[in-house]
C-alpha positions as CSV (number, residue, x, y, z in Angstrom):
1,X,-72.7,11.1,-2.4
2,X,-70.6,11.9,-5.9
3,X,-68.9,14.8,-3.8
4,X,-68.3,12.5,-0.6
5,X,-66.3,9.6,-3.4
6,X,-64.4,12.3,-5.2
7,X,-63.5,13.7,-2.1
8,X,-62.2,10.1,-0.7
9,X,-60.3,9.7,-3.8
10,X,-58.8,13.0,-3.7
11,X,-57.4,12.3,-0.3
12,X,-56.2,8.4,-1.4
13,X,-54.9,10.1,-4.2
14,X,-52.9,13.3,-2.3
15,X,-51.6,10.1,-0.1
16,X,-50.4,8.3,-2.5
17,X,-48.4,11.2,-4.5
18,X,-46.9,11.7,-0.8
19,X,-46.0,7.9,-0.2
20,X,-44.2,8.5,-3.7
21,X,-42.2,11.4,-2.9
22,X,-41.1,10.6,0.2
23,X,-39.7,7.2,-1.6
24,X,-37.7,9.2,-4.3
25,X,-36.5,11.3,-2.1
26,X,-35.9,8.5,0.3
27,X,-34.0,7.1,-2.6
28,X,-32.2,9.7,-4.0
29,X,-30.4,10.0,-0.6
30,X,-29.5,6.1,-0.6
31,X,-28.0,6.7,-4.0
32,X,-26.1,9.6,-3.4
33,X,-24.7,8.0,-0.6
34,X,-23.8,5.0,-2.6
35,X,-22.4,7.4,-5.2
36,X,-20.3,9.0,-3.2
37,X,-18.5,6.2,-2.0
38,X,-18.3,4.6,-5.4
39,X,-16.2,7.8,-6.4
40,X,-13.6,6.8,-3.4
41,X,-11.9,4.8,-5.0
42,X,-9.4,3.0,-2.7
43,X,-5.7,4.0,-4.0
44,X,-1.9,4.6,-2.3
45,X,-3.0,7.9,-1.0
46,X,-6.4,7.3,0.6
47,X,-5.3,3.9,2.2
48,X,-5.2,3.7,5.9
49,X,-1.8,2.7,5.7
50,X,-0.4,4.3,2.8
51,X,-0.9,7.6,3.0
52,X,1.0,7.5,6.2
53,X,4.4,7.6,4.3
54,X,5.9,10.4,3.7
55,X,8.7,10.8,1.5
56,X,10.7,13.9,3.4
57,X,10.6,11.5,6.5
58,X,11.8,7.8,5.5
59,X,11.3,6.0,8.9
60,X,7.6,6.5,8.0
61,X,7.9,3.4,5.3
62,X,9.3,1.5,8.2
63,X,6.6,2.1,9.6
64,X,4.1,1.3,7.3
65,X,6.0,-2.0,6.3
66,X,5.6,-2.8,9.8
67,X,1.7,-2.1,9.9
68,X,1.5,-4.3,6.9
69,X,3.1,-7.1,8.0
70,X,1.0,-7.1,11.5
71,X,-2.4,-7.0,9.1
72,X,-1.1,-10.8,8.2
73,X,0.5,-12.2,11.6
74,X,4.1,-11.2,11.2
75,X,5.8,-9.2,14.1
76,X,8.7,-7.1,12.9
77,X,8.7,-5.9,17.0
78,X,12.2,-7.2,17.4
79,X,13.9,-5.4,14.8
80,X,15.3,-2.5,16.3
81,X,18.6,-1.8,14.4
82,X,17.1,0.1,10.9
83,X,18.3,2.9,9.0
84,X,17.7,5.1,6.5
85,X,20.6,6.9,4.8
86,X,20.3,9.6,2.0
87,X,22.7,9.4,-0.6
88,X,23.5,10.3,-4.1
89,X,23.2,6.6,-5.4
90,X,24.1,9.0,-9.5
91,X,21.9,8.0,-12.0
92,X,18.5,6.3,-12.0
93,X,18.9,4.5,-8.6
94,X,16.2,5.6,-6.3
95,X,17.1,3.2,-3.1
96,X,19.0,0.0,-2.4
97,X,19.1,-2.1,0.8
98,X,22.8,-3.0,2.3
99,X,21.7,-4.7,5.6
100,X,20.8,-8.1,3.2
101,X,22.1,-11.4,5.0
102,X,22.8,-9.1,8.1
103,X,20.9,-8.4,11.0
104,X,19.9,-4.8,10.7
105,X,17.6,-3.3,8.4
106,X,19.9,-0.4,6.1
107,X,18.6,1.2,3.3
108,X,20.1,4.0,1.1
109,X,17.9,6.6,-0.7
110,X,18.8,9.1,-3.4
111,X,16.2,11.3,-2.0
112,X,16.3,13.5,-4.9
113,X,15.6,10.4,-6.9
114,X,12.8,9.0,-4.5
115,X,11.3,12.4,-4.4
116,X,10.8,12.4,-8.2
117,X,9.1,9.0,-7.7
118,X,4.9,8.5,-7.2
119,X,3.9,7.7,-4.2
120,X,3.0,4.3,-5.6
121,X,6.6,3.8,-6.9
122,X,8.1,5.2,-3.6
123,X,6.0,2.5,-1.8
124,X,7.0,-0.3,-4.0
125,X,10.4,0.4,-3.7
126,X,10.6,0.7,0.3
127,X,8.9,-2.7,0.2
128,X,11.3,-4.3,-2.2
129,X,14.2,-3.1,-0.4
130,X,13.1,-4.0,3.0
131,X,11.5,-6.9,2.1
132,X,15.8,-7.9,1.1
133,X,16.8,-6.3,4.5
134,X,13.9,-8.1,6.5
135,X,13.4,-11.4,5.2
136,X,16.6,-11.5,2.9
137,X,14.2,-11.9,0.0
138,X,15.4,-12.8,-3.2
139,X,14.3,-11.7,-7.2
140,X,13.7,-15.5,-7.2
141,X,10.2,-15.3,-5.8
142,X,8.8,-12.6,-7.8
143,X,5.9,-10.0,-7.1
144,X,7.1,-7.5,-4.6
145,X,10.7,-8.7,-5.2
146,X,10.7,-8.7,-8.9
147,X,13.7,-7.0,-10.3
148,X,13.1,-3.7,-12.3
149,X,9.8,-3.7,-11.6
150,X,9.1,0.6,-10.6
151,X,5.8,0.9,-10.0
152,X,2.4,-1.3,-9.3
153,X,-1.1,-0.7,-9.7
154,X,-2.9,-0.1,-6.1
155,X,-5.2,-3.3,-6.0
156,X,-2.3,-6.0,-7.5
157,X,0.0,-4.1,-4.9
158,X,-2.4,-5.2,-2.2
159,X,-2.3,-9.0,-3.6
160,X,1.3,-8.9,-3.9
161,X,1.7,-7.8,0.0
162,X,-0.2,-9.9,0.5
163,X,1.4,-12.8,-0.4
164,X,4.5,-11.6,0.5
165,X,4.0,-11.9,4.4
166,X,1.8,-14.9,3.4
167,X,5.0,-16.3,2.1
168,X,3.4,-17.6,-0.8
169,X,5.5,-15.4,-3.1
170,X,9.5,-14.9,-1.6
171,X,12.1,-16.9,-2.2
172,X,15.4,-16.6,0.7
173,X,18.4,-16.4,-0.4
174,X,20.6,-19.0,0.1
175,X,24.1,-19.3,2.5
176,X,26.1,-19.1,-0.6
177,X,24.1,-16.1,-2.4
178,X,24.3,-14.3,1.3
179,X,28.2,-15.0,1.4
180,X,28.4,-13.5,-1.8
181,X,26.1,-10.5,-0.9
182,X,28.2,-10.0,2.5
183,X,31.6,-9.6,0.9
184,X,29.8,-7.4,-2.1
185,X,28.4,-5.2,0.5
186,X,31.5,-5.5,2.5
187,X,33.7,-3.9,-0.9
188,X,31.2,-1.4,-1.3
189,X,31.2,0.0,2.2
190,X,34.8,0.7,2.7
């Protein structure tokens, strides 16, 4: 009868010491998984979008302004006239957008310039200029239009797209600025 209880016990036991390893193991694996995409981290070049631009082809930041702006409601469909034109711009100037207050998107790179840029600051930069060529955006609003601003970190970049195609943070400019801006441009292209 002693043997027949030990014995019981020995198999409740081996059963139990199973039922336990099976559940580290079990969650070991839910961990690791969990780990792994912890380490993930969401930046400019694992973002769906993002990392889709590519600086030795410019039309690609068209591109990815374009998939932005769809992600809140706005359809840049009907803008067909855009260009991208590589120019020595001398000195620190890595782009700059001459189609404000006109009805085509034109921006000029220094791709030497724009090359030497993150891929963080070569983002922010496309989006500031076309954000003047698209929606004639002003330094008045702030955020993605902020003036001198090179470079943003990944998750206040998102906040500030966001709000830019939100409108919450752009400010048009007005008829007179854009008069102004057309002859400037106007000087400068001749």
């Amino acid at each position: 009868m002693k043997y027949h209880i030990i014995n019981k016990y020995l198999i409740i036991l081996s059963f139990v010491c199973t039922f336990i390893q099976c559940s580290k193991s079990d969650e070991k694996e839910e961990t690791k998984g969990y780990l792994q995409e912890e380490s993930n981290i969401p930046d400019y070049d694992n973002d769906p979008i993002y990392s889709k631009a590519n600086p030795k082809n410019l039309p690609t930041y068209w591109d990815i302004f374009v998939e932005s702006a769809a992600l809140y409601g706005v359809d840049l469909s009907d803008i067909t006239d855009i260009e991208f034109i590589s120019e020595d711009l001398s000195g620190n100037t890595a782009g700059r957008a001459i189609g404000s207050c006109h009805d085509y998107v034109k921006i000029q790179v220094d791709e030497t310039t724009f090359r030497n840029l993150t891929t963080g600051e070569q983002i922010f930069l496309m989006y500031h200029e076309l954000g003047h060529d698209v929606f004639n955006a002003s330094h008045d609003g702030g955020g993605l239009m902020a003036p001198n601003v090179r470079s943003i970190e990944y998750t206040l970049f998102q906040r500030e797209v966001e709000d830019f195609f939100t409108g919450v943070d752009y400010v048009e400019w007005t008829d007179e600025e854009c008069e102004i801006i057309r002859e400037l441009l106007k000087t400068e292209t001749q």
